[in-house]
N, C-alpha and C positions, 0 to 999 in steps of 0.2 A: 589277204593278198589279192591283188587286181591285174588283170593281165589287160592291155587297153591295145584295142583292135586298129586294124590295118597300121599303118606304118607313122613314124612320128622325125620329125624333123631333129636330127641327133645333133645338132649345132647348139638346140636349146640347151640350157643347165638349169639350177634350181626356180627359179622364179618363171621361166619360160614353161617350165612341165608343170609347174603349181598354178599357173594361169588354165593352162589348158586343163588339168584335172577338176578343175573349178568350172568352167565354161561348157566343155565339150562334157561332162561326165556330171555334171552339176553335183561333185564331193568336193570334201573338205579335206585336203591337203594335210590339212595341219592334225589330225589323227591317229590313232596308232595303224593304221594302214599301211601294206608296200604298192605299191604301183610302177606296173615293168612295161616299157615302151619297146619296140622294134626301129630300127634304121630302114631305111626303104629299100635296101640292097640285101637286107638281114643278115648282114656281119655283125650288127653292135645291139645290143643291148642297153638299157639303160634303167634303173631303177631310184625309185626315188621312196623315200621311209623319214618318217616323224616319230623320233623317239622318244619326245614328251622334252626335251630339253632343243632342238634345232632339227633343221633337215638334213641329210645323207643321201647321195648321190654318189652311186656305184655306176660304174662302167664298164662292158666285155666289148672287146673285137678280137673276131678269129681271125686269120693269118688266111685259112681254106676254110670254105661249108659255109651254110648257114641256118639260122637258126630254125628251128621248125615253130611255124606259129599259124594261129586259127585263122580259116579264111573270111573270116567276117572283115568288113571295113569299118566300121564305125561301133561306137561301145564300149563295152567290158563284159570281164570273165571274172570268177573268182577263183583262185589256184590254191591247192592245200601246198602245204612245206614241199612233202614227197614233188608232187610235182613241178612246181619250181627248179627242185633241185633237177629232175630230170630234164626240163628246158635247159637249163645252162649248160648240164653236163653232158646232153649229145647233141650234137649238132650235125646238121644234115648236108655231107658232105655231094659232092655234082658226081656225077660217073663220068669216068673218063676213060 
C-alpha cells in the first residue's frame, strides 16, 4: 500500500489517478498495489487498487475533521494494513 504525498486533485477518478501514479511516482497502476490520495482540504480520501481482474476506486468525506497525513509534498510512503486502517478511522478533528 502507498500513501502518495501532499494533496491530489479529488475531481480525478480512475484514469486521472492512474496517470498520475504512472508520471508523478513512475508505478505501475495496474499491480497488486493500493494507492491512497488526500483532497487538498483533507476531507476526502481516495484510494485506488488493481485486483488482478480491473481497478477500484473507493472514496471517504467526513462531514467534520480531517484526515491526518504526512507533511511531505511530493512522493510516496508505504503503509501496512494496521495503518491504513488507522488513517481512515481517526481523523483529526479542528478544536473549537
Amino acid at each position: 500500500m502507498w500513501i502518495v504525498a501532499g494533496h491530489t486533485d479529488t475531481r480525478k477518478g480512475f484514469d486521472g489517478l492512474a496517470a498520475m501514479i504512472q508520471a508523478a511516482l513512475a508505478a505501475n497502476p495496474f499491480r497488486d498495489h493500493v494507492f491512497v490520495f488526500r483532497g487538498k482540504r483533507g476531507d476526502i480520501l481516495k484510494v485506488l487498487w488493481f485486483d488482478g481482474q480491473g481497478l477500484m476506486l473507493l472514496a471517504r468525506r467526513l462531514e467534520r475533521g480531517r484526515f491526518v497525513w504526512p507533511q511531505a509534498t511530493s512522493g510516496s510512503a508505504s503503509l501496512t494494513l494496521a495503518q491504513l486502517s488507522m488513517l481512515l478511522a481517526t481523523p483529526q478533528t479542528p478544536a473549537r
